[in-house]
FITIBA-134575 format. One line per 8 residues: number of its first residue (from 0); their letters; for each residue x, y, z of N, C-alpha, C, O, CB. Coordinates in steps of 0.001 Angstrom, whole numbers, plus 500000, padded with zeros to 6 digits. Last residue first. Glycine has a CB too. Layout:
BEGIN
NUM> a> X/Y/Z/X/Y/Z/X/Y/Z/X/Y/Z/X/Y/Z | ...
//
This chain:
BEGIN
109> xxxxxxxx> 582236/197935/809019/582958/198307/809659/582777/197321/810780/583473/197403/811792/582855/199589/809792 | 580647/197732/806677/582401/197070/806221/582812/197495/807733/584039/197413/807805/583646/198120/804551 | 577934/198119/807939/578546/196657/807122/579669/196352/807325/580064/195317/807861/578605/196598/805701 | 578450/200878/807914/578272/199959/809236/578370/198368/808790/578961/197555/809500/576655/200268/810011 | 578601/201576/805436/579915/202150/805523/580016/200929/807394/581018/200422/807899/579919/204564/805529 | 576042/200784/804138/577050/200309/803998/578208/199884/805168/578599/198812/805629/577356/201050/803215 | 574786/202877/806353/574505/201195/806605/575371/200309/805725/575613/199183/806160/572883/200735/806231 | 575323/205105/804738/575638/204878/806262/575621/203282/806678/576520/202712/807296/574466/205703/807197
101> xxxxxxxx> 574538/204702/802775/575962/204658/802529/576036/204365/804225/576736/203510/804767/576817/206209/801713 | 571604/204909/803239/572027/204160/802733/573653/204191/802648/573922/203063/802236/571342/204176/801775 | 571536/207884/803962/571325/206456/805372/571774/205347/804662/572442/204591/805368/569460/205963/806045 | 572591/208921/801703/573705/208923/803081/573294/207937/804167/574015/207342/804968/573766/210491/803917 | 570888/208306/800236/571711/208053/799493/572634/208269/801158/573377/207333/801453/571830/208990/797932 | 567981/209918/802317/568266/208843/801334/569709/208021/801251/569848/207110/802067/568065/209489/800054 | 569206/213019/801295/569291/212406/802689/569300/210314/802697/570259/209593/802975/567638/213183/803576 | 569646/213370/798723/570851/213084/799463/570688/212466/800852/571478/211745/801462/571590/214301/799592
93> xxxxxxxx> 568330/213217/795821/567720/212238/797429/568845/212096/798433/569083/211014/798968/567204/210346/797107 | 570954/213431/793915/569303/213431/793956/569140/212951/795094/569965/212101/795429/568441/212599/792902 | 573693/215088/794061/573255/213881/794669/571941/213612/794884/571612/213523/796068/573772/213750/795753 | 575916/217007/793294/574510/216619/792489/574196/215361/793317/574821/214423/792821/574657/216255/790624 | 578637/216068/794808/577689/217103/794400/576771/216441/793077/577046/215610/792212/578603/218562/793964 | 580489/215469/797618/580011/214817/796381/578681/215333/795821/577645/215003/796399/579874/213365/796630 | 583451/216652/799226/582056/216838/799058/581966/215840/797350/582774/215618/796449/581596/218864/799066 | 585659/214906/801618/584661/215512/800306/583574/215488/800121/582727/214704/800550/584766/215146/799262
85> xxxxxxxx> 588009/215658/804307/586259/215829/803804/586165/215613/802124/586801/216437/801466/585548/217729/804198 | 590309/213285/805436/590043/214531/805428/589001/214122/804892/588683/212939/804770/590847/215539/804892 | 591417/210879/806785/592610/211776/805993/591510/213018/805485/592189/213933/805019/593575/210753/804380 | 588796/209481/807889/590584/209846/808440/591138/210905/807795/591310/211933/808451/591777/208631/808114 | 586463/211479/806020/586892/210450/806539/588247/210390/807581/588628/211477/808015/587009/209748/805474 | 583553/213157/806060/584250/212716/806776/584972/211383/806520/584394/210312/806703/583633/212781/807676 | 581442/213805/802987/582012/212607/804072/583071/212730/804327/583916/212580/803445/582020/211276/803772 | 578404/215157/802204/579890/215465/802749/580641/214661/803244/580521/214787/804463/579984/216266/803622
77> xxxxxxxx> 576588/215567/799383/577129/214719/800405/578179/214965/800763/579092/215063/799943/577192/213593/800196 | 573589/217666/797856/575199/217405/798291/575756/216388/799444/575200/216530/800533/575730/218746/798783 | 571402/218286/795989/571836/217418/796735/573649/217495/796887/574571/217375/796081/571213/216134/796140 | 571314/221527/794533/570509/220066/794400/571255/219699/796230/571492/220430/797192/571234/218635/792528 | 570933/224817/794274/572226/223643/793894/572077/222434/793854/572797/221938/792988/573282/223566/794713 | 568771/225318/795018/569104/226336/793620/570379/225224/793593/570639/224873/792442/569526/228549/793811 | 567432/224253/797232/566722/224774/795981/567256/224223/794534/566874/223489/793623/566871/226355/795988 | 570060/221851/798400/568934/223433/798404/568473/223252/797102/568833/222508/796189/569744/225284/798566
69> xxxxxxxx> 570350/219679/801150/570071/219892/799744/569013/221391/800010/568149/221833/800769/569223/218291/798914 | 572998/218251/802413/572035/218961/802469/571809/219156/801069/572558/218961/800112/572195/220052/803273 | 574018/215173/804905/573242/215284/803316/573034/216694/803910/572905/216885/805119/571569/214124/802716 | 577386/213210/805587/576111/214396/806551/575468/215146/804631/576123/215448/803634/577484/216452/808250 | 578868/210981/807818/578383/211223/806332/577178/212417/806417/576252/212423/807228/577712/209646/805610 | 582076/209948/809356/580492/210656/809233/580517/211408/808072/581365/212083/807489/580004/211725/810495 | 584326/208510/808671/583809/208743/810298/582343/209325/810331/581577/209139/811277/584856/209940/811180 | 585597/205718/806637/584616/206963/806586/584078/207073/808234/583593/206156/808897/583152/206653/805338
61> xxxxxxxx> 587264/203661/806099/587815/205013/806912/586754/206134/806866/587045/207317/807041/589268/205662/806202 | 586035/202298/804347/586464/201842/806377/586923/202639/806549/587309/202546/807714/587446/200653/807116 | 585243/203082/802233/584731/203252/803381/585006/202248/804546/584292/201653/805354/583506/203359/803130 | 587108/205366/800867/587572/204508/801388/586754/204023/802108/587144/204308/803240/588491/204725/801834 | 586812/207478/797771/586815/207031/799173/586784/206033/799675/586275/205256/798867/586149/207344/799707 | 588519/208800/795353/587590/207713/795642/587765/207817/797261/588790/208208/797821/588012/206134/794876 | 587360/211047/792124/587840/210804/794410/587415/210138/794607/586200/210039/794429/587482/211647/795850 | 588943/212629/789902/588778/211345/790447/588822/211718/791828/589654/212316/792511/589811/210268/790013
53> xxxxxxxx> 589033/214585/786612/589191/215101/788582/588053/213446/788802/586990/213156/788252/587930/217615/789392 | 590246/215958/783549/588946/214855/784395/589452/214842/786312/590496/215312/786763/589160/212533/783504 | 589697/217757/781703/590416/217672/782693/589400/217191/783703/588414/217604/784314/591147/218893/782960 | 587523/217686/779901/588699/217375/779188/589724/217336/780737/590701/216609/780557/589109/218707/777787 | 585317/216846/781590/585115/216104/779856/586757/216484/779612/587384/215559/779097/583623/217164/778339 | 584649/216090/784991/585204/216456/784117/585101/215858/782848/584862/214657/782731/586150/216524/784477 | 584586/213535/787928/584192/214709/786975/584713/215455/786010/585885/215510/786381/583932/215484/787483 | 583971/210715/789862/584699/211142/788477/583785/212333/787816/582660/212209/787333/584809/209722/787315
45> xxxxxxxx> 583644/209352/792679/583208/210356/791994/584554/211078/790650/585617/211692/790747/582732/211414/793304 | 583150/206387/794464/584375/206939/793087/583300/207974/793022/582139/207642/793261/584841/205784/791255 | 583912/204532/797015/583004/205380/796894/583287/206052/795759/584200/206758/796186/582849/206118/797933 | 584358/201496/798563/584358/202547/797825/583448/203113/797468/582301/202668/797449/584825/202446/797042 | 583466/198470/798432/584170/199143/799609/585161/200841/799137/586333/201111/799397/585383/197734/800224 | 582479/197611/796001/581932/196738/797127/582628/197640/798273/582085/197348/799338/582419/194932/797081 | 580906/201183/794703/580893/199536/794472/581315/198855/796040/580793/199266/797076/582255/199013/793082 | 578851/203405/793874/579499/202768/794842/579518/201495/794434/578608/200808/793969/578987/202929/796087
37> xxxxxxxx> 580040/206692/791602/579246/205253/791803/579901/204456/793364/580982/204727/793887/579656/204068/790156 | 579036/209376/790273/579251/209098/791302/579111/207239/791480/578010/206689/791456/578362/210051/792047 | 580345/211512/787558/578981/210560/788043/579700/209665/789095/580830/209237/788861/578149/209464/786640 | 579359/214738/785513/580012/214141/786899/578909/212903/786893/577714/212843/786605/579977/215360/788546 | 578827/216363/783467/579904/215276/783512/580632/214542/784916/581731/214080/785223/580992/215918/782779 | 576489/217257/783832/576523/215758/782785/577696/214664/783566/577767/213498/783953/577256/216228/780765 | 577257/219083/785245/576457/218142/785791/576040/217250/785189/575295/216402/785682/575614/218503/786239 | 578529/220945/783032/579153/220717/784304/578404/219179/784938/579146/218203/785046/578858/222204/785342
29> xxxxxxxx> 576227/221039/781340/577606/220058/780277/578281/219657/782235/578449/218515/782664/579392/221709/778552 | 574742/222811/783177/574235/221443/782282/575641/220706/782119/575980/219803/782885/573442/221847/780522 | 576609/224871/783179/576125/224162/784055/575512/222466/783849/575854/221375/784303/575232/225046/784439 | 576522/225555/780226/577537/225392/780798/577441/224744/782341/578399/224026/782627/578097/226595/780680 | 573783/226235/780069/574460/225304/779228/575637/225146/780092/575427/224218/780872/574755/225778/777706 | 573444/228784/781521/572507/227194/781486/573808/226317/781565/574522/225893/782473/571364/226749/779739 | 575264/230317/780601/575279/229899/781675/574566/228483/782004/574997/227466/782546/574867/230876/782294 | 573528/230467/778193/575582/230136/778059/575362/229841/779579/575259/228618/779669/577183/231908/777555
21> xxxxxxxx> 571217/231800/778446/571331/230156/777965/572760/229896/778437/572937/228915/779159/571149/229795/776085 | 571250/234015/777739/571004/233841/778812/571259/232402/778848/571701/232152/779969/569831/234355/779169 | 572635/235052/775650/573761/234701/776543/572671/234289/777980/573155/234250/779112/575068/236235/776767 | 570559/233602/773576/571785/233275/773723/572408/233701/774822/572976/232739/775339/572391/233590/772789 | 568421/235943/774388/568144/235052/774672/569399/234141/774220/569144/233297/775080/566923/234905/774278 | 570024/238477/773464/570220/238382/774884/569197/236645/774959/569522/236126/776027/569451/240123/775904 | 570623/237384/770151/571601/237138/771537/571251/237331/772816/571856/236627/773624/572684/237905/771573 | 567913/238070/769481/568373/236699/769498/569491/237033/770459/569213/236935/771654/568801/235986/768007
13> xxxxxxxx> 567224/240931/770286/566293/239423/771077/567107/238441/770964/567305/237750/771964/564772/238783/770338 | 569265/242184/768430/569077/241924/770034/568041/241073/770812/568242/240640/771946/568852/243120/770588 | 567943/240880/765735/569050/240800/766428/569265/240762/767932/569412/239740/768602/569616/241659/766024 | 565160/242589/766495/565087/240922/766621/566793/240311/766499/567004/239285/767146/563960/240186/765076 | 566179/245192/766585/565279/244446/767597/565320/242723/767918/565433/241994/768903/563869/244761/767077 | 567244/245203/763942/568108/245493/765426/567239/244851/766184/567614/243726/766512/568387/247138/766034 | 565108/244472/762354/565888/243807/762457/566691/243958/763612/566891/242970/764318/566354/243824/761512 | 562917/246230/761842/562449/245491/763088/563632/244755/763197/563575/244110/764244/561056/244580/763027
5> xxxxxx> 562447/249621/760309/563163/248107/760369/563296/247295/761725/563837/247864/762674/564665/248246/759891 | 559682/251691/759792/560762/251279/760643/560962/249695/760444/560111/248806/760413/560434/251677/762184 | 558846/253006/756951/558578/252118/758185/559908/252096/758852/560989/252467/758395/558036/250564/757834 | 557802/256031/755955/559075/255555/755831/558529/254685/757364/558067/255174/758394/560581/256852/755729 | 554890/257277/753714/555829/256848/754826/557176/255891/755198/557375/254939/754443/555107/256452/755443 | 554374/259815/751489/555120/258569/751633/555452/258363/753107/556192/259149/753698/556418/258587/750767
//
């Protein structure tokens, strides 16, 4: 008589380490859902968050300089200088782009 071996521990441990590799995903994902950036006629709004929501609007007649980098592994980021101090505005597809364009706004209202 042979006695097989049970393949269940195995495929247990496959299923969760492919689950906790995901939790990070995911949680990044839901992070970068919930941010969205818009410009209207003399502003700048970035709203983030699903249950503790975080608002920044900027002012652009008070914006002094707007500066894009983008990596790999984090995307697009925008930094703007204004009077009263910096924010950053994150996930920004085509940051360089999206800053000559705010730039020529921000030279409009000024």
């Amino acid at each position: 008589m042979k006695i097989k071996k049970d393949a269940r521990p195995v495929l247990w441990s496959l299923a969760w380490s492919w689950i906790l590799f995901f939790i990070p995903t995911l949680l990044i994902w839901v992070k970068w859902n919930s941010v969205k950036t818009t410009v209207s006629g003399t502003s700048i709004t970035q709203k983030s968050g699903r249950v503790a929501k975080s608002y920044v609007n900027i002012d652009m007649s008070k914006v002094q300089n707007i500066t894009a980098t983008e990596s790999p592994f984090k995307g697009g980021t925008l930094t703007v200088h204004t009077t009263s101090g910096t924010e950053e505005l994150k996930y920004i597809k085509n940051p360089g782009e999206a800053a000559n364009t705010l730039r020529q706004l921000v030279n409009e209202i000024q």
